[in-house]
Biotite code that builds the C-alpha atoms (Angstrom):
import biotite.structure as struc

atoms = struc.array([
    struc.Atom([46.492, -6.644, -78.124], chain_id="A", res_id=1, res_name="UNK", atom_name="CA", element="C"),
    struc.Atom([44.455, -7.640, -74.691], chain_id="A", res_id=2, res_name="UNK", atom_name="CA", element="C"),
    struc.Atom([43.415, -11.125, -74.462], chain_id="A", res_id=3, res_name="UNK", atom_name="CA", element="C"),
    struc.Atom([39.640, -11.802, -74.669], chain_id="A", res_id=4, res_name="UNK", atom_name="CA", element="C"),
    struc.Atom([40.081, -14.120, -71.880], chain_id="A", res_id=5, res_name="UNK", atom_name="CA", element="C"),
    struc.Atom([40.569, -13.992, -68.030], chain_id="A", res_id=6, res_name="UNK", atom_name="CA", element="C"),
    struc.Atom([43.958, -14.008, -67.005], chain_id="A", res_id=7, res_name="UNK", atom_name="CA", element="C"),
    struc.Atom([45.008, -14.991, -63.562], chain_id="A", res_id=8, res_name="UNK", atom_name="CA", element="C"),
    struc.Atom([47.096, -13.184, -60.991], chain_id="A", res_id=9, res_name="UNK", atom_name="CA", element="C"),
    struc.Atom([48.534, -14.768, -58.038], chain_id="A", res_id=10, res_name="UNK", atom_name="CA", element="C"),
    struc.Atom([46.455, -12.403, -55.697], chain_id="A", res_id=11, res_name="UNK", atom_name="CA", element="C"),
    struc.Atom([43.616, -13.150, -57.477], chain_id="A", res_id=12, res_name="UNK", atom_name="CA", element="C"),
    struc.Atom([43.880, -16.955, -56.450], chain_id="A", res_id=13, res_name="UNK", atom_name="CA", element="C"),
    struc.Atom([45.494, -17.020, -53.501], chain_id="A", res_id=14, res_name="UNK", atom_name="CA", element="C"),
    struc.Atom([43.704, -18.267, -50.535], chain_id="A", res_id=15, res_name="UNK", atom_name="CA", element="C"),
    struc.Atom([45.357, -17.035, -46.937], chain_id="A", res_id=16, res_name="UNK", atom_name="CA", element="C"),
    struc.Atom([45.744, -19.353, -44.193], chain_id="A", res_id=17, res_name="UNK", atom_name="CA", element="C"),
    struc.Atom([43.196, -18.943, -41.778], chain_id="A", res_id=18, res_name="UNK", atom_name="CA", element="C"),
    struc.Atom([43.678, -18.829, -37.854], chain_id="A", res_id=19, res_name="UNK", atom_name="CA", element="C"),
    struc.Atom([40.207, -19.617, -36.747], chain_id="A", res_id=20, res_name="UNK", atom_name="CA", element="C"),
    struc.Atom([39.223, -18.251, -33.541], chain_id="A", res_id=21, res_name="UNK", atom_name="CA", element="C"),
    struc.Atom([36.292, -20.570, -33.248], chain_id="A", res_id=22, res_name="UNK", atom_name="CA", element="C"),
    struc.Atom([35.406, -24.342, -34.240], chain_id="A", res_id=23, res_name="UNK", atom_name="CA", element="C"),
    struc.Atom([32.207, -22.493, -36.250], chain_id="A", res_id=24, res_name="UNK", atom_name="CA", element="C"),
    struc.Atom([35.259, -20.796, -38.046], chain_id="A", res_id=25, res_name="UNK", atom_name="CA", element="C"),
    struc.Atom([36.890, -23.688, -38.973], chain_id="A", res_id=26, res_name="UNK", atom_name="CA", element="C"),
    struc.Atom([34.298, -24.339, -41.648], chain_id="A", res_id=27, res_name="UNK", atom_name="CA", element="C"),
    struc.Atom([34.379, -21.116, -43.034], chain_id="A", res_id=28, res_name="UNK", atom_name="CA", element="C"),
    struc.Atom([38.208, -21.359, -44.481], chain_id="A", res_id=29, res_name="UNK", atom_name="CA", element="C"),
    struc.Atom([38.010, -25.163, -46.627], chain_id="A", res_id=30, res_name="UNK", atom_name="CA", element="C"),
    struc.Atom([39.491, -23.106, -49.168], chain_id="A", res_id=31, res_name="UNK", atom_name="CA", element="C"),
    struc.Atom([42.411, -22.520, -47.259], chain_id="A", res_id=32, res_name="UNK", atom_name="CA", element="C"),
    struc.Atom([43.407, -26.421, -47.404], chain_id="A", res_id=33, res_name="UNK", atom_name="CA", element="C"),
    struc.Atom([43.286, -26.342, -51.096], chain_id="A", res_id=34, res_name="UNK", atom_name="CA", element="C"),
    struc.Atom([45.562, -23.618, -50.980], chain_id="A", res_id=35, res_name="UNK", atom_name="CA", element="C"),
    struc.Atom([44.053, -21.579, -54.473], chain_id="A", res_id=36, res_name="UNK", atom_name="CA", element="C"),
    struc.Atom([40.964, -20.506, -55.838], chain_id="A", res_id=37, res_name="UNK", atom_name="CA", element="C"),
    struc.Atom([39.463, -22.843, -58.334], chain_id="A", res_id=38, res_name="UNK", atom_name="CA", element="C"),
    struc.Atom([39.653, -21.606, -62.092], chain_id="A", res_id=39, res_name="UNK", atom_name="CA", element="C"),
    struc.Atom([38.023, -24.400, -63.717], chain_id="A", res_id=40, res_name="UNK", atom_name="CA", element="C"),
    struc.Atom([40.865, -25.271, -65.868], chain_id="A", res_id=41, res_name="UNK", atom_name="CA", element="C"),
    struc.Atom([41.897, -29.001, -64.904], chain_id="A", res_id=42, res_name="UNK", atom_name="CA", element="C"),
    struc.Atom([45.274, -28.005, -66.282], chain_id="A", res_id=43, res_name="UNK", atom_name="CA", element="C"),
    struc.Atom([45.765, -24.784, -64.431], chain_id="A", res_id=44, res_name="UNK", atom_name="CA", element="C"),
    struc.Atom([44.205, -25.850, -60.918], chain_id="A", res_id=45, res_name="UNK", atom_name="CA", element="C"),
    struc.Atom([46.714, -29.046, -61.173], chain_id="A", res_id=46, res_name="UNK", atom_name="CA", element="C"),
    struc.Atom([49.862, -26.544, -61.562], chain_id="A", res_id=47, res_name="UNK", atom_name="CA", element="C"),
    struc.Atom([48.388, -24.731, -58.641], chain_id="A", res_id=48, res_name="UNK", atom_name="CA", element="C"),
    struc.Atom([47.815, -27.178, -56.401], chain_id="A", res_id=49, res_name="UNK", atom_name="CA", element="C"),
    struc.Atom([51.559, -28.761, -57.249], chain_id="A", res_id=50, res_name="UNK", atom_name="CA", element="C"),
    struc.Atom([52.765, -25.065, -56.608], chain_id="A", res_id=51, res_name="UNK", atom_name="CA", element="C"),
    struc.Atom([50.771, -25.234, -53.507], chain_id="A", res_id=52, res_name="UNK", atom_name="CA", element="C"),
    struc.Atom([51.761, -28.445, -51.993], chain_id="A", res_id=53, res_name="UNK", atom_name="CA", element="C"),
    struc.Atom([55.535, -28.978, -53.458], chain_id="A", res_id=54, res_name="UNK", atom_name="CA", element="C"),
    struc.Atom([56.823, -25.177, -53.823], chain_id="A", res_id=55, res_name="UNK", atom_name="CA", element="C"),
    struc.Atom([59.006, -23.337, -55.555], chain_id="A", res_id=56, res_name="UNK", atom_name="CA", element="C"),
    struc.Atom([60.957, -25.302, -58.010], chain_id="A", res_id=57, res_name="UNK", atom_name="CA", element="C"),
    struc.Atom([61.815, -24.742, -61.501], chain_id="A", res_id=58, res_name="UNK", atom_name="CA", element="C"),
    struc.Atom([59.678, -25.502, -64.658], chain_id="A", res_id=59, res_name="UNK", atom_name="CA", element="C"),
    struc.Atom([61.254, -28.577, -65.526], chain_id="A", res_id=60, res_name="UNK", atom_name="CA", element="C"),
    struc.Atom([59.868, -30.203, -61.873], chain_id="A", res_id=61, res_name="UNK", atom_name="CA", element="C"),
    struc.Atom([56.667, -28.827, -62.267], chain_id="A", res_id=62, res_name="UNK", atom_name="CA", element="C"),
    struc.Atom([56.043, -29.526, -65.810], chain_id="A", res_id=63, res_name="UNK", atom_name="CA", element="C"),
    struc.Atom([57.516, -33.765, -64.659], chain_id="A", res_id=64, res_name="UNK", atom_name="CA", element="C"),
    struc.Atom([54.859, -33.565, -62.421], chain_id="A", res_id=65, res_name="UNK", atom_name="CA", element="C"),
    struc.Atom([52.147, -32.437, -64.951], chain_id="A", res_id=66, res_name="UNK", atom_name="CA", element="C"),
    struc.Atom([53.520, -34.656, -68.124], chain_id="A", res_id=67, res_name="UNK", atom_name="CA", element="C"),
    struc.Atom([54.315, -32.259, -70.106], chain_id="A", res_id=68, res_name="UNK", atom_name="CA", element="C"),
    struc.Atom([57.232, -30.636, -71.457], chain_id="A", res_id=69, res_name="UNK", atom_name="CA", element="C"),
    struc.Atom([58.641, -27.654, -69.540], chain_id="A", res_id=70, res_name="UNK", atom_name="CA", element="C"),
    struc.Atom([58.665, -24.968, -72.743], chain_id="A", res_id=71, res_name="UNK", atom_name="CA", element="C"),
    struc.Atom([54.603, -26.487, -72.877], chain_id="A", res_id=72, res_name="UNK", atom_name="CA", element="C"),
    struc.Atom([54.222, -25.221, -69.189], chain_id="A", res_id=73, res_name="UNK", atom_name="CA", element="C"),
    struc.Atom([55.964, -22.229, -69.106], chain_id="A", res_id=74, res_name="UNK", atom_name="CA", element="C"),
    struc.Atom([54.115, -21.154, -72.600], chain_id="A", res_id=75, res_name="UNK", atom_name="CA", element="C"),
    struc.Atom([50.735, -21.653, -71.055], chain_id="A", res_id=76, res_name="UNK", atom_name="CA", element="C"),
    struc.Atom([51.739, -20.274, -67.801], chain_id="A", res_id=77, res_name="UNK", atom_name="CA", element="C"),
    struc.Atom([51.985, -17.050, -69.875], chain_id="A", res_id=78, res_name="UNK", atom_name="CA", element="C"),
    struc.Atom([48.889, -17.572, -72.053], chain_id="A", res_id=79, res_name="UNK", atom_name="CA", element="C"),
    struc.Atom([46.422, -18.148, -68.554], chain_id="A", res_id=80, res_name="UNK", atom_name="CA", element="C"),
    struc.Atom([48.509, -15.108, -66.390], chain_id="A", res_id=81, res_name="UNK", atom_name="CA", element="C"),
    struc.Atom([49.863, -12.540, -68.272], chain_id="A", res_id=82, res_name="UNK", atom_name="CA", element="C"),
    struc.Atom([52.846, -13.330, -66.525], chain_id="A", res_id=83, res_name="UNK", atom_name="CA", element="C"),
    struc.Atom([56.518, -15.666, -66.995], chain_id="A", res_id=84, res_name="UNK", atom_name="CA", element="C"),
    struc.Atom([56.348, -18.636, -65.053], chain_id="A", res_id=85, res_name="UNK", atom_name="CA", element="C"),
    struc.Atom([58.914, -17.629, -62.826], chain_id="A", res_id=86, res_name="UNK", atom_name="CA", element="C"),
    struc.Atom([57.658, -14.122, -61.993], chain_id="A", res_id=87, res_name="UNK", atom_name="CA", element="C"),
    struc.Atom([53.837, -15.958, -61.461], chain_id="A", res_id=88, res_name="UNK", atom_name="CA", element="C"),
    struc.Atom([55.498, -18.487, -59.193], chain_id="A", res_id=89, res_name="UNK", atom_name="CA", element="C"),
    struc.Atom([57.072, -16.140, -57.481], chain_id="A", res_id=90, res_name="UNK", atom_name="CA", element="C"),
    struc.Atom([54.942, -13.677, -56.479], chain_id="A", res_id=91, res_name="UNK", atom_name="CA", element="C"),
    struc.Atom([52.416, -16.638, -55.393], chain_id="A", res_id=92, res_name="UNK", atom_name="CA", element="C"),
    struc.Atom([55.450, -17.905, -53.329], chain_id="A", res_id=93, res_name="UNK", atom_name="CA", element="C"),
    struc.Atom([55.713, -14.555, -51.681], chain_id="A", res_id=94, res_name="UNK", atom_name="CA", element="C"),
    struc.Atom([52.248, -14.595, -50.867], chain_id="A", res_id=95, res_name="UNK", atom_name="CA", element="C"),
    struc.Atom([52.484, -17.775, -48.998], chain_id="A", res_id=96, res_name="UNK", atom_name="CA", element="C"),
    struc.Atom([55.436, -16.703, -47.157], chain_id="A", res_id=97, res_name="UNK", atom_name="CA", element="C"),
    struc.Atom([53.890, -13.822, -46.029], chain_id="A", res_id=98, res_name="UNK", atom_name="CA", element="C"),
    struc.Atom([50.942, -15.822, -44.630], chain_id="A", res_id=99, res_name="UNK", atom_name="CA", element="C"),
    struc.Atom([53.373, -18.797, -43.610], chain_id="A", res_id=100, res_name="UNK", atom_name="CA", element="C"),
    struc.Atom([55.705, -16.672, -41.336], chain_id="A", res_id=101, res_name="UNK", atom_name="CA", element="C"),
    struc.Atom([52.846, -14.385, -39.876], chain_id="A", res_id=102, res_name="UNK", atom_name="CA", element="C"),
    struc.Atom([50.774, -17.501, -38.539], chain_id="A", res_id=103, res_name="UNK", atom_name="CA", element="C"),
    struc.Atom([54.100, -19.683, -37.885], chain_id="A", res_id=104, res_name="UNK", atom_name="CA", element="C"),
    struc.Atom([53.283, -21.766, -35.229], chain_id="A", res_id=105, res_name="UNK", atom_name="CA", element="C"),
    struc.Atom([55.017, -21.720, -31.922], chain_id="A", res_id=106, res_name="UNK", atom_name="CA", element="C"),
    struc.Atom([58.153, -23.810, -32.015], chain_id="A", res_id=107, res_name="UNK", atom_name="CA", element="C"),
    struc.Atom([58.265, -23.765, -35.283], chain_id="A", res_id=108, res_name="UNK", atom_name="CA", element="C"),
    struc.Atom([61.118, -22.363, -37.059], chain_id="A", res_id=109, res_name="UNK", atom_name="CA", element="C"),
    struc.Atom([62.401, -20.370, -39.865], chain_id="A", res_id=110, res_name="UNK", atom_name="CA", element="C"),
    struc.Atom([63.526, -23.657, -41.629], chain_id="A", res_id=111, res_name="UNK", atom_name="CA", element="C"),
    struc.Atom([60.809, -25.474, -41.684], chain_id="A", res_id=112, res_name="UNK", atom_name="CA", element="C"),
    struc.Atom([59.077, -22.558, -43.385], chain_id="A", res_id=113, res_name="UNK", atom_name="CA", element="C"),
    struc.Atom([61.810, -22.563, -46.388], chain_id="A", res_id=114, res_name="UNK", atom_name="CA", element="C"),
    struc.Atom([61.312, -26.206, -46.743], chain_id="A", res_id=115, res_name="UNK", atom_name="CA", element="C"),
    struc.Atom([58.004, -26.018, -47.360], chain_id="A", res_id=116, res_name="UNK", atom_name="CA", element="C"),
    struc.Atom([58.150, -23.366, -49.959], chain_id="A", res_id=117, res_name="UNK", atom_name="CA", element="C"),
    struc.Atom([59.855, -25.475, -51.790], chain_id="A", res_id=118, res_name="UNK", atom_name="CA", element="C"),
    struc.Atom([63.731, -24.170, -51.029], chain_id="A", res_id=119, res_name="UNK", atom_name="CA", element="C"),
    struc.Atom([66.752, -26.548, -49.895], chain_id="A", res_id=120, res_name="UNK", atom_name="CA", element="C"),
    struc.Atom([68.345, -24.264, -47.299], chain_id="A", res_id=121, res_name="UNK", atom_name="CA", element="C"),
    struc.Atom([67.120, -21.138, -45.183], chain_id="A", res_id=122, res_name="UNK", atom_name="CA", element="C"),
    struc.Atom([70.037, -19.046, -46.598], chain_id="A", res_id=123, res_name="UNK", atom_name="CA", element="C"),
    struc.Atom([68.154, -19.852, -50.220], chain_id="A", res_id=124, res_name="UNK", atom_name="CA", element="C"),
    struc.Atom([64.897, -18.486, -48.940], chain_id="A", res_id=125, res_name="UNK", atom_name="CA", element="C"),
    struc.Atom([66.548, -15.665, -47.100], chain_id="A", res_id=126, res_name="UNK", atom_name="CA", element="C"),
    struc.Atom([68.249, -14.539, -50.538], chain_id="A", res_id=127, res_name="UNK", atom_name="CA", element="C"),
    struc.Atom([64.978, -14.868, -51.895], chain_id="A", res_id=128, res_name="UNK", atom_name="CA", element="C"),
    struc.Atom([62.966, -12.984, -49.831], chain_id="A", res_id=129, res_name="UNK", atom_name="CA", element="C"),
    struc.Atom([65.350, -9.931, -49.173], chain_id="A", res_id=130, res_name="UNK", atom_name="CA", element="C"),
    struc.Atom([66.479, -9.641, -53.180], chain_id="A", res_id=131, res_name="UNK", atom_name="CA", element="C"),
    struc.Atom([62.234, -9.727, -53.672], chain_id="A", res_id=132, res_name="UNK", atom_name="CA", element="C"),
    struc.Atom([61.365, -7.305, -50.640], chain_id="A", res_id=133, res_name="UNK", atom_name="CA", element="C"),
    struc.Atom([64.080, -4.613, -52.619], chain_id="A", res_id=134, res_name="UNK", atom_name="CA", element="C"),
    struc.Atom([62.639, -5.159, -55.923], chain_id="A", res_id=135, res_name="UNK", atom_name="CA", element="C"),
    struc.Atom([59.121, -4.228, -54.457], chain_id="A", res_id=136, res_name="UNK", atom_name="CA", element="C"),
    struc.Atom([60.423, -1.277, -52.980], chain_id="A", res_id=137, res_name="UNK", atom_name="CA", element="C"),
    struc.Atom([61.894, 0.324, -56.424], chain_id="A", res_id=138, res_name="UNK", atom_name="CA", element="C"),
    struc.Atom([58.653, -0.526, -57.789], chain_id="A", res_id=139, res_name="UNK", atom_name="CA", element="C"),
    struc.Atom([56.454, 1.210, -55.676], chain_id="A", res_id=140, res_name="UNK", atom_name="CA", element="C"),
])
């Protein structure tokens, strides 16, 4: 049975980081800060904005940082997406290091990209993002 409701898919409310060219730009991409698109759920656009800012961790941190239990989150993670919390967190994790390592800034490094997605070691996000790029490509 399809839900009556609007589910969410991490494409859906991602927002990519912008490069503008100009300062007029600039303006254009406030969404971009935020990280997600706005769904009008308090709830659901406080998970997203912890998932934006703090990264990939597991239920349990997220859910801490919420209040609630992590069987709670994980529950309504699959009522609002469709999707298991770790498969929704992951593909919006993919998404931002997509966008992350194709407007790295100079001097920047590989690092300081998997720390802010939320992993403790580059070999961690390395794993990730090779075991993820395979499993897209028997999908497809």
């Amino acid at each position: 049975m399809n839900p009556t409701y609007k589910q969410y898919a991490p494409r859906e409310l991602y927002v990519p980081i912008p490069v503008p060219d100009t300062l007029e730009a600039e303006n254009e991409y406030d969404l971009a800060y935020v990280g997600y698109r706005h769904t009008g759920s308090a709830f659901f656009d406080a998970f997203m904005s912890n998932l934006y800012h703090y990264g990939r961790y597991n239920a349990s941190y997220h859910a801490r940082l919420l209040g609630i239990e992590y069987p709670k989150l994980c529950v309504t993670i699959l009522v609002l997406t469709g999707m298991t919390y770790t498969d929704f967190v992951d593909e919006y994790i993919l998404l931002l290091a997509d966008d992350l390592l194709k407007n790295r800034l100079k001097g920047s490094e590989l690092k300081d990209v998997a720390q802010r997605l939320g992993f403790g070691s580059y070999s961690g996000f390395y794993h990730f993002m090779v075991s993820h790029r395979r499993w897209e490509k028997k999908r497809r």
